[in-house]
Each structure stands twice: as C-alpha cells, then as structure tokens.
TIDREN-595174 format. One record per residue (C-alpha): residue number from 1; residue in one letter; x, z, y. Coordinates in steps of 0.5 Angstrom, whole numbers. Layout:
BEGIN
  pos  code     c1     c3     c2
  NUM     A      X      Z      Y
...
# end
This chain:
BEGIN
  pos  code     c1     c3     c2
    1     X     12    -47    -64
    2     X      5    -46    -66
    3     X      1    -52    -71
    4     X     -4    -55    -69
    5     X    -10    -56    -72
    6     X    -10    -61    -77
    7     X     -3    -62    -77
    8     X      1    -60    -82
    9     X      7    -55    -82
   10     X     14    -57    -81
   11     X     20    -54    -84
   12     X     25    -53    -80
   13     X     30    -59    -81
   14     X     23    -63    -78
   15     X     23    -57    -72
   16     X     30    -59    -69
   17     X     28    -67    -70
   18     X     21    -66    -67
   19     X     24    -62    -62
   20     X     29    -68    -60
   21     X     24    -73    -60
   22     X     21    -69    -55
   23     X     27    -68    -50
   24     X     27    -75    -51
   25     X     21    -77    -48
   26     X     21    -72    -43
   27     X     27    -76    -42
   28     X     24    -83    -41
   29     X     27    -86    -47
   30     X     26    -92    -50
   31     X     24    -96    -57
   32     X     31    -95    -59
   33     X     32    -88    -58
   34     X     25    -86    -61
   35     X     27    -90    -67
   36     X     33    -87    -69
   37     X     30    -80    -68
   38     X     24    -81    -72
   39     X     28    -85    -78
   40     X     21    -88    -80
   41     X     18    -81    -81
   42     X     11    -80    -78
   43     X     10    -78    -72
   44     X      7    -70    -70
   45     X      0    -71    -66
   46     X      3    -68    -59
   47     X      8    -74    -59
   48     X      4    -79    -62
   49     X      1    -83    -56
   50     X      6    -83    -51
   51     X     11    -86    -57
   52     X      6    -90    -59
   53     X      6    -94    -53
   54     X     14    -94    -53
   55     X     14    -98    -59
   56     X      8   -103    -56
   57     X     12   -103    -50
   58     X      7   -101    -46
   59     X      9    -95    -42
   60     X      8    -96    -36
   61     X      4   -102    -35
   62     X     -1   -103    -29
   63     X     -8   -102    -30
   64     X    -11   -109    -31
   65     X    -18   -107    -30
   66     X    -16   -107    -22
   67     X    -17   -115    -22
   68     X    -23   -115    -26
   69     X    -30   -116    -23
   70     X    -34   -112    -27
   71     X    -39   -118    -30
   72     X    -41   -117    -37
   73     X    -43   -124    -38
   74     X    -40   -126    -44
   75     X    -45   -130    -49
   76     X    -47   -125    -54
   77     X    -45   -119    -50
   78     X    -52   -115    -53
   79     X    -48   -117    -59
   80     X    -42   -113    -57
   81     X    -47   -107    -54
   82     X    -50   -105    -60
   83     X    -45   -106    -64
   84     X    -40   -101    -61
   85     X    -46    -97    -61
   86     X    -48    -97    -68
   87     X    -39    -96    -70
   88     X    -40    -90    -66
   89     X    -46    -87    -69
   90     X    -49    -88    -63
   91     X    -57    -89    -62
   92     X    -61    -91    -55
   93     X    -61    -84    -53
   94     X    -54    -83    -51
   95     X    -51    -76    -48
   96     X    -46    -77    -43
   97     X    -39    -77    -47
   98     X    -42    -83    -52
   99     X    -45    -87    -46
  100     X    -39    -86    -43
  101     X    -35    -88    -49
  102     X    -40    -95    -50
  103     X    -39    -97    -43
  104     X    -31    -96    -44
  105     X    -30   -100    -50
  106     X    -35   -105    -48
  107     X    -31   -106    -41
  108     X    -25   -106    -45
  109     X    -27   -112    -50
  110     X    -31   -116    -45
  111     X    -24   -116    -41
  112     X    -20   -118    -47
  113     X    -25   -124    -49
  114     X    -25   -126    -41
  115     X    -17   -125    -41
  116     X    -15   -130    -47
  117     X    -21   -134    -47
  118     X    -24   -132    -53
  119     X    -31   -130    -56
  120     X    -32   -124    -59
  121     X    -35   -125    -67
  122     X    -37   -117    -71
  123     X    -34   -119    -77
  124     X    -27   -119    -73
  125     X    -25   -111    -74
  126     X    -24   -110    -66
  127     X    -27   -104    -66
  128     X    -23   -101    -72
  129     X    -17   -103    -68
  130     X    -19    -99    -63
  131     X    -21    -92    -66
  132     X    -14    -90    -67
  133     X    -13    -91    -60
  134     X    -20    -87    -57
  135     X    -17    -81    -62
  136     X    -11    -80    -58
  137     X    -16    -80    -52
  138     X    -12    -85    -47
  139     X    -15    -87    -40
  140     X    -18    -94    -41
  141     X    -13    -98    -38
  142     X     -7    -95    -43
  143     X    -12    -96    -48
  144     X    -14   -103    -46
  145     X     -6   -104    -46
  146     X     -4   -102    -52
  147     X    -10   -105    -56
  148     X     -8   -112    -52
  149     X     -1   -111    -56
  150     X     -3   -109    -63
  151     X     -7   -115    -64
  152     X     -3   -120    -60
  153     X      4   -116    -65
  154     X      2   -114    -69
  155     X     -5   -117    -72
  156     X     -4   -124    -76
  157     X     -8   -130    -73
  158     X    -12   -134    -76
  159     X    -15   -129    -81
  160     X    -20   -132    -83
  161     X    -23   -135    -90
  162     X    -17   -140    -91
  163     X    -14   -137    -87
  164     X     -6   -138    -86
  165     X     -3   -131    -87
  166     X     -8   -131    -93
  167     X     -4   -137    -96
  168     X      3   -133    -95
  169     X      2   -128    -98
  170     X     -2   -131   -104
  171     X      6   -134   -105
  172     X     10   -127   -103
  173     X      5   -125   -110
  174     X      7   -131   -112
  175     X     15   -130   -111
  176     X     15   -122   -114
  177     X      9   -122   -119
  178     X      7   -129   -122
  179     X      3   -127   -128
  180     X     -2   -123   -123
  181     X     -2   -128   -118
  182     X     -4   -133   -124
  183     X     -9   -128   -126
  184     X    -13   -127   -120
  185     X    -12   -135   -119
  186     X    -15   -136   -125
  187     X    -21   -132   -124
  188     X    -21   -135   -116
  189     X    -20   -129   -113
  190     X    -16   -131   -107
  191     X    -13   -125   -102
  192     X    -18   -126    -96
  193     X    -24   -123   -101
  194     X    -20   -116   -102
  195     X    -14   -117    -97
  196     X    -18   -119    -90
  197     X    -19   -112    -88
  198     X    -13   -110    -89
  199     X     -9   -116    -85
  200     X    -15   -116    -80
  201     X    -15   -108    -78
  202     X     -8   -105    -81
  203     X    -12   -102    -86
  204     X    -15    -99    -81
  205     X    -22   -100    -83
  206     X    -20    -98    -90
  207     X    -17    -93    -90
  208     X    -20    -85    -92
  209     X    -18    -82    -86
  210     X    -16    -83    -79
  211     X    -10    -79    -80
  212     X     -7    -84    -86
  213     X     -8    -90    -80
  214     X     -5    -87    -76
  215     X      2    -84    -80
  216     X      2    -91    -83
  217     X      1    -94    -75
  218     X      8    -88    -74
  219     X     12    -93    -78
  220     X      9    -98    -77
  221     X     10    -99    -71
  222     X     18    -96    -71
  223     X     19   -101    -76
  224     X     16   -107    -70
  225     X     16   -112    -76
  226     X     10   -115    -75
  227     X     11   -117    -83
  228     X     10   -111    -85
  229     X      3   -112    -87
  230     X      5   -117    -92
  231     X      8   -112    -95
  232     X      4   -106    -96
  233     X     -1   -111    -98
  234     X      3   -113   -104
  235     X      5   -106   -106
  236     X     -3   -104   -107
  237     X     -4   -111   -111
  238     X      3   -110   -114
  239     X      2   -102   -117
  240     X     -5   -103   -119
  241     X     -3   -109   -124
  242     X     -6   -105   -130
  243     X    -12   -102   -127
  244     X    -13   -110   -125
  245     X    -12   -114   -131
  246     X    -15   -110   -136
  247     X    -22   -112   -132
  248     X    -21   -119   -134
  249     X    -28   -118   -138
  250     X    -32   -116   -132
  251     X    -35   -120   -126
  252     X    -32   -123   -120
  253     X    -35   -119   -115
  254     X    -33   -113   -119
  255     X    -26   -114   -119
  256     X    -26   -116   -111
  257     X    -29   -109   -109
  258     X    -24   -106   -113
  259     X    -19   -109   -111
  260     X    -21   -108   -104
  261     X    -22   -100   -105
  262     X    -15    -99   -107
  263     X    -13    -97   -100
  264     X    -18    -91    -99
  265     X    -14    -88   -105
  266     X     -8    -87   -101
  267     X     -7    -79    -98
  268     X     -3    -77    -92
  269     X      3    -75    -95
  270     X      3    -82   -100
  271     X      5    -86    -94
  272     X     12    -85    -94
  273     X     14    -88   -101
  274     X      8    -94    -99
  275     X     12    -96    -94
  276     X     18    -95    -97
  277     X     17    -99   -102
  278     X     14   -105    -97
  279     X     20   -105    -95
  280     X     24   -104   -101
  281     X     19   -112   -103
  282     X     20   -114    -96
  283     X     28   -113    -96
  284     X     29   -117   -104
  285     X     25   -124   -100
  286     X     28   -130    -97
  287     X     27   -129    -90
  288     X     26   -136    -88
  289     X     18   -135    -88
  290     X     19   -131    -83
  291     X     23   -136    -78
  292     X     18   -141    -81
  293     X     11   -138    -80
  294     X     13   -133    -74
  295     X     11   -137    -68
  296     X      4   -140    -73
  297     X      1   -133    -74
  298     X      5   -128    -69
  299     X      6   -133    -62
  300     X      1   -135    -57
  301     X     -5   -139    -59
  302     X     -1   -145    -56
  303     X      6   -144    -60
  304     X      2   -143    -65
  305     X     -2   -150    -65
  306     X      5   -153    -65
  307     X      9   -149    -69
  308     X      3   -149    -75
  309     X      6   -151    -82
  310     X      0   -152    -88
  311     X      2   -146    -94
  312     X     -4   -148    -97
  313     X     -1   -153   -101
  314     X      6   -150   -103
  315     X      7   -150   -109
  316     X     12   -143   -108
  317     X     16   -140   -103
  318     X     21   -144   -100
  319     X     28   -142    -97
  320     X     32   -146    -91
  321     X     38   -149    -94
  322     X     42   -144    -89
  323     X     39   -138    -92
  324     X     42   -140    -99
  325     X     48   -142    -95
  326     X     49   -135    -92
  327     X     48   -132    -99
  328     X     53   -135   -102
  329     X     58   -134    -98
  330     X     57   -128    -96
  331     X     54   -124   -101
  332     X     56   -117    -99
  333     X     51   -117    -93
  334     X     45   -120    -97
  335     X     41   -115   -101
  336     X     38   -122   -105
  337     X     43   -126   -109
  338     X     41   -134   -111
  339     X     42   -137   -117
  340     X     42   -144   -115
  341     X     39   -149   -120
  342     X     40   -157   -118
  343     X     35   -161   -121
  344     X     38   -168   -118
  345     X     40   -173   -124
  346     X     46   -172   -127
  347     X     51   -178   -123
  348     X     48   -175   -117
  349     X     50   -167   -119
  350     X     57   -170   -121
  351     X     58   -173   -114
  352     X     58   -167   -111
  353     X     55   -161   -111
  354     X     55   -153   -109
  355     X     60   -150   -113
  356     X     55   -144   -115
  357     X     50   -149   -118
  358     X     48   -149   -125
  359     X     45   -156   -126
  360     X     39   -157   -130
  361     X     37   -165   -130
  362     X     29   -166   -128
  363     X     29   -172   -132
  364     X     30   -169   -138
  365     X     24   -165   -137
  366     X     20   -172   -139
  367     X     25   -176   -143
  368     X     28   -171   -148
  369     X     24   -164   -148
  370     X     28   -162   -154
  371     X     33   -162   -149
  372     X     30   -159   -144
  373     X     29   -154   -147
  374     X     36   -152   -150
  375     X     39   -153   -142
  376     X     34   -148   -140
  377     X     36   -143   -145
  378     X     43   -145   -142
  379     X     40   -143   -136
  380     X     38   -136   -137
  381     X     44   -135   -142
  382     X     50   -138   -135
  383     X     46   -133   -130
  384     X     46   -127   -135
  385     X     52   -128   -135
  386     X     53   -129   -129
  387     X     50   -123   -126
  388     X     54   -119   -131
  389     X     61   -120   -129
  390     X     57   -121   -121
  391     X     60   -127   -120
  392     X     58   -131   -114
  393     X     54   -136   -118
  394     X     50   -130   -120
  395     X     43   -128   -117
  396     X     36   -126   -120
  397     X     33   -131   -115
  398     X     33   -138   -118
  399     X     33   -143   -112
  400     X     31   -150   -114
  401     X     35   -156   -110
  402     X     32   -163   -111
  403     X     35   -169   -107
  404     X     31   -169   -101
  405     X     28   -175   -103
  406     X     21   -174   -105
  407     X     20   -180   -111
  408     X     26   -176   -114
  409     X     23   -170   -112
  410     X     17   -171   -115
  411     X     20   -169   -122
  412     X     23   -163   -119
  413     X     17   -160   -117
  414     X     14   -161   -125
  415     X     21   -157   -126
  416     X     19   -150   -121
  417     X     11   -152   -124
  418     X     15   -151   -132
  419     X     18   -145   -129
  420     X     12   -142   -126
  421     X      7   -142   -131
  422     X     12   -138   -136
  423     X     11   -133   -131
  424     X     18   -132   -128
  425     X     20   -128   -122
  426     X     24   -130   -116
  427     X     22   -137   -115
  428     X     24   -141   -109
  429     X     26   -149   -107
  430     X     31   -150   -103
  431     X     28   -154    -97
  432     X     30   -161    -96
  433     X     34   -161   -102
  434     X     41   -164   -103
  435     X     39   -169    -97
  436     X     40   -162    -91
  437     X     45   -158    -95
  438     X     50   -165    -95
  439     X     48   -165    -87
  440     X     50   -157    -87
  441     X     57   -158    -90
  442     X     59   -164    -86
  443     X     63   -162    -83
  444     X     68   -159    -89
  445     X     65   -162    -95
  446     X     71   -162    -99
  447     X     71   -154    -99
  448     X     64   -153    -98
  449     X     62   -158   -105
  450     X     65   -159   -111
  451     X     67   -166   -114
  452     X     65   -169   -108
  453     X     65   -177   -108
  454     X     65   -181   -101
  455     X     63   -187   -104
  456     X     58   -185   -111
  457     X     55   -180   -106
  458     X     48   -182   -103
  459     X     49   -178    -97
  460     X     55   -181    -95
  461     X     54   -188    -98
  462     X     46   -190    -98
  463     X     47   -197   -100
  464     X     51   -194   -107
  465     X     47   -196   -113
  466     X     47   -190   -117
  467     X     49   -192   -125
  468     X     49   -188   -131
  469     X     54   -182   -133
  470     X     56   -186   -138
  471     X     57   -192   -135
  472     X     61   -189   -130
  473     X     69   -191   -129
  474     X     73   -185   -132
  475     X     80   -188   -130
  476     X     80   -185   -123
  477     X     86   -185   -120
  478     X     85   -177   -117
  479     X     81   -174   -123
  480     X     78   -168   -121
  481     X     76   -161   -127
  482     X     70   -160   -127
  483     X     67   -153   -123
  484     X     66   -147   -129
  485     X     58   -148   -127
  486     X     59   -155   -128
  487     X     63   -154   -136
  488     X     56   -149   -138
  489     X     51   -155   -136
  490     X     56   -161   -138
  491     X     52   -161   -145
  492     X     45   -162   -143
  493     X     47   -167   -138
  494     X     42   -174   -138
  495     X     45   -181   -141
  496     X     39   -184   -139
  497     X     37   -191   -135
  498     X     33   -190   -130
  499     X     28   -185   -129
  500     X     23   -190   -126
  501     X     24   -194   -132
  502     X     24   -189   -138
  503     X     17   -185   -135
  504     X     14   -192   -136
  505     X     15   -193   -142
  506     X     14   -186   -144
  507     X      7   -188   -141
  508     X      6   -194   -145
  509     X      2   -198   -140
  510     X      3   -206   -141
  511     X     -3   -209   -140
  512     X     -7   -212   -134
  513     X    -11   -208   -131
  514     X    -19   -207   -132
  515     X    -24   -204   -128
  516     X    -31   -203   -131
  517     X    -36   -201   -127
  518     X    -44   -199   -129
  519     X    -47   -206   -130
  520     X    -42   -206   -136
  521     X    -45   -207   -142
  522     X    -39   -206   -148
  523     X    -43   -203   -153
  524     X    -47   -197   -151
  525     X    -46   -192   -147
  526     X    -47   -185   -151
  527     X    -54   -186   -150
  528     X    -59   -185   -156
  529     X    -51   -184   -160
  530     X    -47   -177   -162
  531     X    -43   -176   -156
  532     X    -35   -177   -157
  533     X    -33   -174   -151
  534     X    -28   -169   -152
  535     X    -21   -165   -149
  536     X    -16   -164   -153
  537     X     -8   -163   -153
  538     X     -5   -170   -154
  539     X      3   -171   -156
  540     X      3   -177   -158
  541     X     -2   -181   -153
  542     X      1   -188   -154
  543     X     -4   -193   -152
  544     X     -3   -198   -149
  545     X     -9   -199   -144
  546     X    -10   -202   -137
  547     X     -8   -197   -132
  548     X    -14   -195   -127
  549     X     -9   -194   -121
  550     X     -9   -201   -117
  551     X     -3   -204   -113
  552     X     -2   -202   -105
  553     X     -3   -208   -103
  554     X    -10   -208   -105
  555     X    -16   -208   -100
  556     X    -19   -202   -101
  557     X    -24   -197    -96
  558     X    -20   -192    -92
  559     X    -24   -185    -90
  560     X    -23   -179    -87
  561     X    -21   -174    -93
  562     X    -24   -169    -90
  563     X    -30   -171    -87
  564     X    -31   -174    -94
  565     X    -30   -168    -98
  566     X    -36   -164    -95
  567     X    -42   -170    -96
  568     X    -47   -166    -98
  569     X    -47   -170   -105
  570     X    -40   -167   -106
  571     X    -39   -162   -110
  572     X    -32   -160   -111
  573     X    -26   -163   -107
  574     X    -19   -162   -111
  575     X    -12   -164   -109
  576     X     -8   -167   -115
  577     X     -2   -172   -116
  578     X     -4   -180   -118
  579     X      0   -183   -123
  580     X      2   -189   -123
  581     X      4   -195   -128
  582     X     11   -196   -125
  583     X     11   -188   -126
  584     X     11   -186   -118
  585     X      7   -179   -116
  586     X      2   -181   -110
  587     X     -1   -175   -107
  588     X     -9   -175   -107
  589     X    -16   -172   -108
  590     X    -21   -171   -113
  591     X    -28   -171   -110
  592     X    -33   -169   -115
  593     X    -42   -170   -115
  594     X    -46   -169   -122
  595     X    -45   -175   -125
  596     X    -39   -179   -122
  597     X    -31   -176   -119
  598     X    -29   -180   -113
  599     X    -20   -181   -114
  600     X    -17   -182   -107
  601     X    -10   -183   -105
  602     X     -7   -179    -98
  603     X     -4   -184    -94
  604     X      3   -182    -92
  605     X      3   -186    -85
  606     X     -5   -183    -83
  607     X     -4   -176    -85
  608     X    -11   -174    -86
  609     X    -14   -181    -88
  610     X    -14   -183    -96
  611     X    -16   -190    -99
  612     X    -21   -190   -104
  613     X    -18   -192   -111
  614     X    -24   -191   -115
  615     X    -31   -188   -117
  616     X    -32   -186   -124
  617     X    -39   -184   -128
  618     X    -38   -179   -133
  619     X    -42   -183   -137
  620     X    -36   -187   -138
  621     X    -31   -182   -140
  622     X    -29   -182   -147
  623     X    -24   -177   -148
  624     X    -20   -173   -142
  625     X    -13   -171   -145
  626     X     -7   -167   -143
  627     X      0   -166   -146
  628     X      2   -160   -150
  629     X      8   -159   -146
  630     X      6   -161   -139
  631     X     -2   -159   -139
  632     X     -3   -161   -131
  633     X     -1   -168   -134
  634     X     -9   -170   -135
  635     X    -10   -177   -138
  636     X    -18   -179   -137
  637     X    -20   -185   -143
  638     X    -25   -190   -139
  639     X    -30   -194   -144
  640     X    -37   -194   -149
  641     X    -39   -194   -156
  642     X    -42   -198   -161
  643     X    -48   -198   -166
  644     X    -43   -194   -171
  645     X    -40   -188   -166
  646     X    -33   -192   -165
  647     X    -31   -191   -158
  648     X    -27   -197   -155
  649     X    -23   -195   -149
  650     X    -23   -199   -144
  651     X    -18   -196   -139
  652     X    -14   -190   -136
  653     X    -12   -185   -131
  654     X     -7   -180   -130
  655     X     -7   -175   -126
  656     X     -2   -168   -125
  657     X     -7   -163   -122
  658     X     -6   -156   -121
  659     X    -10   -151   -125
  660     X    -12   -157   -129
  661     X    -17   -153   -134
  662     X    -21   -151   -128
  663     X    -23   -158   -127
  664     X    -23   -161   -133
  665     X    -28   -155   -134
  666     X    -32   -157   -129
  667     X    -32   -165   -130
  668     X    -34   -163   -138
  669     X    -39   -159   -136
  670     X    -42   -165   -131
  671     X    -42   -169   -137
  672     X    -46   -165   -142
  673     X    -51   -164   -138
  674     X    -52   -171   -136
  675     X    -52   -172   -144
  676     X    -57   -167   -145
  677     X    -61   -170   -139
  678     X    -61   -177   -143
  679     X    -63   -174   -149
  680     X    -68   -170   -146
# end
C-alpha cells in the first residue's frame, strides 16, 4: 500500500492492523470495535475522518442545516466574519475556495449559537476546534455534527478566569506534585493564565503542527475520557518541574509564557508516551471527581447549574467514603491503595473505627506538638511498614477522616494544612467523615469497624457525652483487643479534656471585650514617633487581651459578601477562618483598602451574606503575629503608643488564613506607606 504524503510508514505489524481497521469500517463497525483494533494508536490519514466520527458518535446523523432558515443575525455577526476570515488568512478579496470556506464556517457557527442559545465571544477557540476538522475536508453537515460533539464531550465548560476545571485541575497538581503547586501559588500563577488554551481547544491552538492535534485527537477520542485533558495538562506542568523552578527569579509574565509554550514542543512521534502518561497520573487519582464534577463541567447547561459543586475553596482532593471503601476491600481491582488516617479524638476512634485506620489525634496538633510530632513520624514509620509487608492497611495515598461534624473538623483541616505545606503527595480527605462511613456500614458495623461501641459511639447514640480515654471504664464485661493499627498509635493517643477548652486556654484570652475605634486617643497613634509595628514568629504569645471577635447574638450589619467585595475602595478580598474566644473557626472574609481591613463573618443559614465584625485602621496595629509551628495562625495586636514609643494593646484578633504571608505582606505594605504619608 502506497504512503500517503506526509503520512508516515508503516511497518508490517501496523499493515495487518491498518488493514483490519479498514475491513471494519467497510463493515459498518461501531466505537468498540474501532477502539480494540486501534488500541490507542494513531490513526492512518485515509481512515481518520470516518473513525473519528465513529468515536463522536456522529456517523450518520442527519444534516441539521435542513431546519435552519439561513439568518445570520446574531449580534456581533461582523465579529464572527471577520474573525474567521483573519484565522484563515483571508483578506476582502476572497478566491472562490476561501469564500467558500468563510461562508461555511460562518453558517456553521451561526447555527451553533442559535442551537444552544449562545453568543459567540473571539477568545473562545471555536475556530482552532474546527480546523481539525475543515482538514479532513468534511461536508458541512459532518462538520457541524462533529464540532457540536467535541465541544459538547469533550471540551470542559466554564473555561474562563476562575473558571471551575481550572480549580480541579490546580487540586490534580495539588494531589501529585504539592511542592509545584505551592510554588506556582506563591508566584499567583494560577492554571487559566498558562493552562486556558490548552482546555478550551485540546491543545489545538497550541500545538506545532496540525498533524500533532490531530494524533493527540486519535487517542483522545478511542480513550472517550472527557478527563483526559486534566491529565495531559498535568503531564507538561509536571516534566517540565526544573525548567519551571529554576525561573523563580524571573518575572511573572515571563514564567506564564513559558509555560504556556510547553506544548508546541511536542512532535508526532512524542504523543504515544504523552498519553500514556496522562493515563498512567489519571489511573493513580481517586475517581470520585470525576462522578462529582461530571455533570458540572461535562452535562448539559441546565444539569450543570444543578450539579455545580464550588473547587475554589477546597483545600485538597476529596474522596467518597465509598471509593476508600472499595479500595480497602478489594485491593486487587484498584491500582491506588488508601493509607486511611482518623483524626477523630481519641474516645471517638476507640468507639469504633475502619480497622485499617492509623489514628492520629487532631487535638494534638494544638495541645501537645511534641506529641504530635512523635504520632506523625509514627505515622510514616506504620505505612513504610505497611506497605512492606503489602498489608491491606498500607497505601501511598494518605485519606484524612474527620468526624463529619464541622466544629470537630475544623482541626482536621489544620491537620491536612500540616501535611500540605511539607509537601506530601497523595493527599485526600475522606468526605463527610466517620459521620458517612458509619451510615455505609450500618448495616454490618461489627464486621465492617473495629472496636464498635453502640453506646459510646456518637453515631449510634448521639446523646452519649464523649469523656476522656482515661476516664473511661476498663472493667467491661466484653473487653475487646485492640486492632494492630490501633497498637501502632496507642502511644500518642490524647489524655486531654475537652478540646473547646484546651484551645481557649492555649489562646489565654480572659478578659472583657474592648473596641477602639478612631476617635480613641490612648496615647499616640504612631504619629511624629519610631513606628513599632512589626511581624514576626511568636511562640509564647500569652497575653491576656480583650479578643475583637463579638458574641452571635450582637446586632451587627449584614451585607452581600460578594457585592461588598468589589466596591471600588476595596482592594483585595481574602477568604480566612475567624477565631473566636471559645476556640470555634467561623468562615469569614478579609476585605482590604489602603488605610483599614474589613473582618466579615459568612453566615451559614444565607449562603453568600456575612455580618460585619469590624473595621480595623492599620494605623491601629501594633504588631501581626503568627506561630512558628502554625504560620496560617495570624494574631493582629490593636493599640497605640506613648510619648516614650511604649506600645500599649488594647485588644486582638486571630485569625487562620491561607497563604498568610501574601496578605500579611500586603497589610505591611498598606501600613508603611500610611506611615511614610504621616511623615511626610
């Protein structure tokens, strides 16, 4: 059989293939037979257009141009014209072919908007969609079909700035290479500046040549895993690690365009490995995004408005109980293995438990970290071993399990934050926590927990009030051993009181509440004086200060968070954790302008609205703070200063806030130049 020109030669192992793929589609075969003789291979150019229909499901299909009356009238219809026109190298003075090929398109987009109701907008990489397809010279109908498939399967919605496959795919990295992803956070590079093309177009508009997209297309569509993209994605950030790092020194811009460039490197003969790997990274994830996000980013526009779930404020991946579940059990059909890790307190672990959990105590992480520390390098120690002797309890993927109850699982948060920050791979939370497990097992708990407790465990008796390990009775009638994993922990289990309690007095804060406002005049506020506003690392931060954050039941203006966020004075919005006296998180926002930061709490019962808790003039701040073993931990020190420079606190606030530093900085900045204003 004579090559083509341009298409690459075949040895004759690929001629018996090629020639069975051709019987077949003489034959009328469907996606399953193609996928079988293909086997992820690309595919030979005379075969192309009819498999890739197959695939889309389109072979067939009626010409939808039939009910269409021919009006192009869509608001920015020049747009679209001249657009097309400028993609194809075309100027006014059309020959036939490319007036021919203009009119096509144009009709073909026009019906498109008017079939799913939507505007056509320059920047959404239609028209690098379609040059694949005008390659492989498809009558207009085909073309129209297969385009309509590709964007409706295949191509992520929502692909915009802050767009939603943005945020999965920044926890993906997150999951398989946390140090990048902490790197790229730092530097605020975020995946739609280097990444949008690539999930808008399948590479398409960034690839060298049109014979790469279309091999990556071959296998792209014989895998028919709209998901694939994610992972191709990740492939290039992933291998290209150093040549990323090593421009830490060098400008933003400049690292995004390289970034971005990554895929014109990729050669024909590349694509085989590239995909390979994508689905080597896309085999060793949880799948449980995938049932999660589906319909979100892959359904119809009225599925995906009722099945959107939020990513932008997850702090990791997280799993379904059922998955972990299934991968306990039965290992052998998963090619990822759990290290499950339940952070509940030490009386609820022991009332019952998965019995290939490793327990590590949340509360420690706050009450004793010496202890904390020696549990975690237990820890790594139980799953090294684990994995060695390829116990069921062993599994490079750590699964973090809370009790489902969100005050208790506030602390296992700060717990995954410990663990993300050290950059460890493979991080997880188990959603809805022991809560979810405890309803998946109910009916085989003795089998499916060990150490089951009916009346100490919450779950089955919600009115038992939990005590301490020690305090417990060890005279039971029906003793029970304790589970290997559970031997390995026994050591660094907490004898602690209540935890409520404990963070209180870790925070010391005891005396009545105080609010300074601008017409205060204690002293002088930093004018004409040495400034003595500082940020530094604190250990041993024991004073005993009026604590800013105010009751529930106070009268307080509630706002629409949102709305509030983009008033023109507002500079930055950042989400954080308020602290309060009593030692309960409560989501909230900090709304910065140049002179003072807005503190607002969400309110759980209106989603979106929050009260406001208080303004706060930088002037006013006399130190910010945070802990040496928890630097999200961020104490800001209220007050003034006297004619000697002595500062005097008046009162504080604490707050836990991702990616601290950054707006810590930002808040030091704000406060220098109000001070060199002043001097001025």
């Amino acid at each position: 059989m004579d090559d083509e020109p341009g298409s690459p030669r075949y040895d004759d192992d690929n001629i018996t293939w090629i020639t069975e793929l051709e019987n077949a589609l003489l034959e009328g075969c469907d996606f399953g037979v193609v996928r079988n003789i293909c086997n992820g291979r690309g595919i030979p150019e005379h075969c192309r257009s009819r498999v890739w229909k197959i695939c889309l499901n389109v072979m067939g299909k009626g010409d939808a141009f039939v009910t269409w009356d021919g009006a192009r009238d869509l608001t920015d219809q020049e747009t679209m014209k001249s657009d097309i026109m400028t993609f194809y190298n075309s100027d006014m003075t059309l020959t036939d072919e490319q007036s021919a090929v203009v009119n096509d398109i144009e009709a073909l987009l026009t019906l498109y908007c008017k079939t799913r109701n939507i505007n056509y907008n320059k920047d959404n990489g239609w028209l690098n969609i379609l040059q694949p397809f005008h390659k492989l010279r498809l009558s207009r109908a085909d073309m129209y079909n297969c385009f309509y498939a590709m964007t409706s399967k295949f191509i992520p919605r929502d692909c915009d700035p802050n767009g939603q496959p943005f945020h999965l795919f920044r926890l993906l990295l997150l999951y398989h290479d946390s140090d990048l992803c902490s790197f790229l956070d730092t530097k605020q590079i975020h995946p739609e500046l280097y990444a949008r093309k690539w999930f808008q177009t399948l590479f398409s508009a960034t690839a060298a040549s049109i014979r790469v997209v279309q091999t990556v297309w071959d296998v792209y569509l014989q895998s028919a895993d709209p998901f694939l993209v994610f992972f191709l994605a990740l492939v290039i950030v992933i291998n290209a690690k150093e040549q990323i790092m090593i421009m830490e020194e060098q400008q933003i811009e400049s690292i995004i365009e390289t970034i971005s460039s990554f895929p014109c490197a990729l050669e024909e003969e590349d694509i085989e490995d590239f995909c390979s790997l994508a689905q080597y990274y896309a085999e060793r994830t949880p799948n449980s995004y995938r049932k999660d996000y589906q319909v979100a980013l892959f359904g119809s526009s009225i599925q995906a408005l009722k099945g959107e779930k939020s990513l932008s404020q997850a702090l990791c991946l997280d799993v379904s109980l059922n998955e972990v579940l299934q991968c306990v059990n039965r290992p052998q059909d998963y090619s990822i293995q759990f290290f499950v890790i339940d952070c509940r307190p030490t009386d609820q672990y022991n009332s019952g438990h998965l019995p290939t959990a490793f327990h590590l105590d949340a509360n420690l992480m706050l009450q004793e970290s010496a202890k904390f520390s020696e549990a975690v390098a237990a820890l790594f120690e139980s799953q090294k071993q684990a994995l060695a002797v390829e116990s069921l309890a062993g599994g490079q993927h750590l699964c973090f399990l809370g009790s489902g109850r969100e005050q208790e699982d506030q602390y296992v948060t700060m717990v995954v934050s410990y663990f993300l920050q050290r950059h460890s791979q493979y991080i997880s939370i188990a959603r809805g926590g022991y809560r979810v497990l405890h309803d998946l097992l109910k009916s085989d708990l003795q089998n499916g927990l060990a150490d089951h407790n009916e009346l100490q465990c919450l779950m089955c008796n919600p009115n038992y009030k939990s005590r301490n390990v020690d305090e417990t009775d060890d005279t039971s009638e029906d003793p029970r051993e304790p589970s290997m994993v559970g031997r390995l922990t026994s050591a660094f289990k907490s004898k602690s009181a209540n935890m409520k309690d404990k963070f209180s007095n870790f925070l010391t804060e005891n005396a009545a509440e105080r609010h300074v406002n601008p017409t205060d005049h204690i002293g002088k506020p930093y004018r004409g004086v040495k400034p003595v506003f500082s940020i530094n690392d604190d250990d041993d931060d024991n004073d005993e200060l009026p604590h800013h954050m105010g009751s529930d039941d106070e009268q307080k203006e509630v706002v629409n968070i949102k709305l509030w966020s983009t008033k023109p004075d507002i500079d930055h919005c950042f989400t954080c954790q308020c602290l309060k006296t009593n030692g309960e998180l409560r989501q909230g926002h900090l709304l910065l302008t140049k002179s003072h930061m807005y503190i607002i709490r969400n309110m759980t019962e209106q989603p979106g609205m929050g009260v406001i808790l208080g303004r706060r003039p930088y002037i006013s701040i006399v130190k910010i703070t945070s802990k040496r073993k928890h630097p999200d931990l961020i104490t800001f020190k209220y007050g003034s200063t006297d004619s000697q420079n002595q500062p005097t606190i008046s009162h504080i606030d604490r707050f836990l806030i991702p990616d601290a530093a950054h707006v810590t900085n930002i808040i030091k900045e704000y406060i220098i130049t109000l001070l060199d204003n002043d001097n001025s």
